[in-house]
Residue, then its C-alpha position, 0 to 999 in steps of 0.5 A: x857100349x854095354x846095353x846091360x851096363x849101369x855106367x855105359x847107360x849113364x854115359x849115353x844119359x839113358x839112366x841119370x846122374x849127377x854129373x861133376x865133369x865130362x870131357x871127351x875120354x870121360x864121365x864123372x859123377x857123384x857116387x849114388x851111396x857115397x862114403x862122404x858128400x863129393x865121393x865121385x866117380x870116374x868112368x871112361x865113355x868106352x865100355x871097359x872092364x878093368x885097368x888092362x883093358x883100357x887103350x894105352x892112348x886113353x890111360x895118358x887123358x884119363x888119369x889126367x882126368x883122375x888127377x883133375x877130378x882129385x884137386x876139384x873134389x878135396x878144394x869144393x868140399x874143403x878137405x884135407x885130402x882124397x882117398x883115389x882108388x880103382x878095383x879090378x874085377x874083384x869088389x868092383x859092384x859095376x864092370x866097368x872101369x871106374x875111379x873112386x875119389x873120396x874126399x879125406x879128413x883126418x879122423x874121419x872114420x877111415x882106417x887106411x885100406x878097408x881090409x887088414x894089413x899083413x906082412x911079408x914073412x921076411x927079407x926072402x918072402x919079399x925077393x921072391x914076389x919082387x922076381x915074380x912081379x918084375x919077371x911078369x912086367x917084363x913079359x907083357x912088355x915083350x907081348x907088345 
């Protein structure tokens, strides 16, 4: 646990929240500012920081918890759907691991991604991040 961190400090219920779910890897609740009524997150009770820093024994229970926290929120708030997303470090407002689940309707103001779309330049462009992306997963892979 993080003393200085806002979600490690609502995980031990120092700081209060509107608690939808908790189990024994995580916590859920509803987004103080959200982007619609029922945007919850999700944190692990474990002070971790990003994706990669969360045991490979905990990443099984809380995507399951992800999934589960996804079908409650889009059937309590009788959306078409969820918008499920996760920020490493870069756009995350707390440093600690946190999943976002939004609930989704058409046309609801949303435009996909918030940040513009580009393209690869071609065929080749597209190869060569390919290489690069596999070649890195095969050295993590090697590092364990």
């Amino acid at each position: 646990m993080d003393d200085k961190c806002l979600f490690c400090r609502i995980v031990s219920g120092e700081v209060p929240a509107t608690i939808v779910y908790e189990d024994d890897y995580a916590i859920a609740f509803l987004d103080h500012r959200p982007l619609f009524p029922g945007h919850s997150l999700l944190v692990p009770r474990e002070h971790v920081e990003t994706l990669g820093d969360l045991p490979v024994k905990h990443v099984g229970p809380y995507f399951e918890t992800a999934q589960l926290l996804a079908r409650a929120v889009e059937s309590a708030m009788e959306a078409e759907g969820t918008f499920v997303a996760l920020n490493n470090r870069v756009s995350q407002s707390v440093p600690h691991l946190h999943v976002h689940v939004v609930p989704r309707r058409r046309k609801d103001g949303l435009k996909g991604f918030f940040w513009p779309r580009t393209k690869y330049k071609g065929d080749e462009e597209m190869e060569e991040v390919r290489e690069k992306i596999s070649a890195a997963v095969e050295k993590i892979q090697r590092q364990k």
